[in-house]
N, C-alpha and C positions, 0 to 999 in steps of 0.2 A: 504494500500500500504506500504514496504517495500522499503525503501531505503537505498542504501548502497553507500558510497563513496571510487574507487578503487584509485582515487589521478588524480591529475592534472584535466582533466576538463571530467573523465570517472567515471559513475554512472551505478551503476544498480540498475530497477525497479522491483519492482514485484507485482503484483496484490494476490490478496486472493486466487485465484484459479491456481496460481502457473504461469503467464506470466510473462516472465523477457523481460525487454528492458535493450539492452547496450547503454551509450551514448558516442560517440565522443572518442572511445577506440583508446589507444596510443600505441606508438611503441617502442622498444629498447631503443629508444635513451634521450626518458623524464628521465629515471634513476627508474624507479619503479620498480620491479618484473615482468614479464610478464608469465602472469597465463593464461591459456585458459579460457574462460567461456562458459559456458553454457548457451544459450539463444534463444529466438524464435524471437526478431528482435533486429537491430540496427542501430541509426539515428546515421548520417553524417554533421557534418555543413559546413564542406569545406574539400579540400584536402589536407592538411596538414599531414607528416606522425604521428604525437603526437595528431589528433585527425581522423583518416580515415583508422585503422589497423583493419579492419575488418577478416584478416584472425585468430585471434584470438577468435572469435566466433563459438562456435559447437552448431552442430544442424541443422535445417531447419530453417534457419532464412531469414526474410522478413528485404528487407533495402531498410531505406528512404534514402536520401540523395539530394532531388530533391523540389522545390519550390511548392508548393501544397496539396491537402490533401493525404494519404496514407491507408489504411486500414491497420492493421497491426493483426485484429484479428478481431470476428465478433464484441468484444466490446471493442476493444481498437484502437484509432484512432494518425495518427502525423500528425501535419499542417507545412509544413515547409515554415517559411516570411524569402523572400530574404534582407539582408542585407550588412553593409560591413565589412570586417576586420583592416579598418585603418579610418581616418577621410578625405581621401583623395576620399571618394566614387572607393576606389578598387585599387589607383593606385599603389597602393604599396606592398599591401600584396593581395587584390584580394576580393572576395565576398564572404559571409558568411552567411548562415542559420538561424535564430532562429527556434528553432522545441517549438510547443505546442503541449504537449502528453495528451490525452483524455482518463481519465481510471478512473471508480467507483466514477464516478462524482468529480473528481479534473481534477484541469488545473495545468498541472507542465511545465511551460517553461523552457528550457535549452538555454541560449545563445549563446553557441559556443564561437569562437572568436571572442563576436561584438567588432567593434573598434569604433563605433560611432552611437549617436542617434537621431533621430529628434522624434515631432510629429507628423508624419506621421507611423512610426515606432510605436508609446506608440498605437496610433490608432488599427493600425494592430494586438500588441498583445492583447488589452483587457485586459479581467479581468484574475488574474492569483492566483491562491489558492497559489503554491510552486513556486519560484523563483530560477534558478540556475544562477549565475551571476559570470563571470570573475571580478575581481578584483587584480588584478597585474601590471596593467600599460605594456607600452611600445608593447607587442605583438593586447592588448586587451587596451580597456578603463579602466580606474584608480580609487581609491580607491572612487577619489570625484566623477566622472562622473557616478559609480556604483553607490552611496550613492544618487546621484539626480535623477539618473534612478530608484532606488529602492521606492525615495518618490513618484513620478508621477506614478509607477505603482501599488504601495500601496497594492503589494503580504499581506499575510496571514500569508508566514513564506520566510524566505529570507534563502538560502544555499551558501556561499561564494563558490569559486572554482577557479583553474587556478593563485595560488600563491605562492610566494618562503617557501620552504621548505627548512628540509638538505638536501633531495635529487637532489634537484635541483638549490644547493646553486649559483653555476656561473651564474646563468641566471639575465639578468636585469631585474628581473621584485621586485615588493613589497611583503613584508611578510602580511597576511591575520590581523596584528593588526594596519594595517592604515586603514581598512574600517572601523574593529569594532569599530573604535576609534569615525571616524566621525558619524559613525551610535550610539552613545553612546552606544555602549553594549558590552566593555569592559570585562565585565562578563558572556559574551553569551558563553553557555553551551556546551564545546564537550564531544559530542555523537556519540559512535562507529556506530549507524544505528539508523532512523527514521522510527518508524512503525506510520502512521498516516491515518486516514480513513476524510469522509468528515463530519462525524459529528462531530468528539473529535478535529475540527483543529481550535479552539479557544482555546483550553486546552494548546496549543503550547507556547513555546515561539516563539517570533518574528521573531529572529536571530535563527540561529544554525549551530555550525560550527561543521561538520563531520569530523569525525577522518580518514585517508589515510587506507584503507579496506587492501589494499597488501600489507603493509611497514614490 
């Protein structure tokens, strides 16, 4: 699998045989480039315009964006576990997605905007090979409440996402070196894109912070 990070909390996947997933693709207004992509599906974890711009996607593409499992190809599956985006169980910013994408024997969770987590949630997701995790505070959960969600779910390889940038210098949210801070990995590697299959993902390091793919 190929992964590329296009910035804020928009990934694309791609399997060996050429399947791209978009995740949680943004709008105008996060401040990135806005590039069409090319793709055959795209998960949703809420409606938010900076994560829910689907008409950005070309092609015949297949969208999850709905609580349950999804086919999205005859070998690639998304589980989408209902969540919320604030710690207020929705009351503020509303309900949120985690999508678990099923491809070439990895489990790569994307979180969307969680805002909050219980055990019931770590339950729901299992086990998870790739992690993508908001860490920025204030829209989403914080650097620490990622860094404890990251220990209890004890991913594989951890992919930070959804953090102050220059391009999104006004936003209240945190710069991606308060996680790596608490996560000690300080020295965690960016890396323009992640080629990883499910035997070489010990060869990984832990951490890996992707570099903004459109900037």
């Amino acid at each position: 699998m190929l992964i590329l990070h296009h910035g804020h909390s928009e990934f694309l996947l791609e399997t060996a045989d050429g399947f791209r997933i978009l995740t949680d693709p943004y709008d105008a207004h996060v401040g990135y480039p806005m590039t069409n992509v090319a793709c055959d599906a795209v998960t949703i974890s809420h409606g938010h315009g900076d994560h829910c711009f689907a008409e950005k996607a070309q092609g015949s593409i297949v969208i999850a964006d709905e609580a349950g499992a999804t086919r999205l190809s005859s070998d690639v599956k998304a589980l989408g576990i209902p969540s919320f985006h604030d710690e207020c169980e929705g009351k503020k910013r509303g309900k949120n997605l985690v999508f678990i994408i099923e491809a070439e024997g990895l489990r790569v969770a994307h979180l969307g905007d969680l805002g909050a987590w219980d055990d019931a949630l770590i339950e729901a997701i299992g086990y998870v090979d790739i992690l993508l995790v908001p860490v920025g505070g204030y829209y989403t959960i914080d650097a620490a409440s990622a860094a404890a969600l990251c220990k209890r779910l004890a991913p594989r390889v951890v992919i930070p996402m959804h953090y102050k940038t220059e391009v999104n210098a006004d936003w209240p949210i945190a710069p991606v070196n308060d996680f790596l801070a608490l996560m000690n990995a300080q020295d965690a590697p960016q890396m323009p894109l992640l080629r990883i299959t499910k035997e070489d993902l010990s060869e990984h390091p832990p951490l890996i912070v992707l570099q903004d793919h459109q900037k």
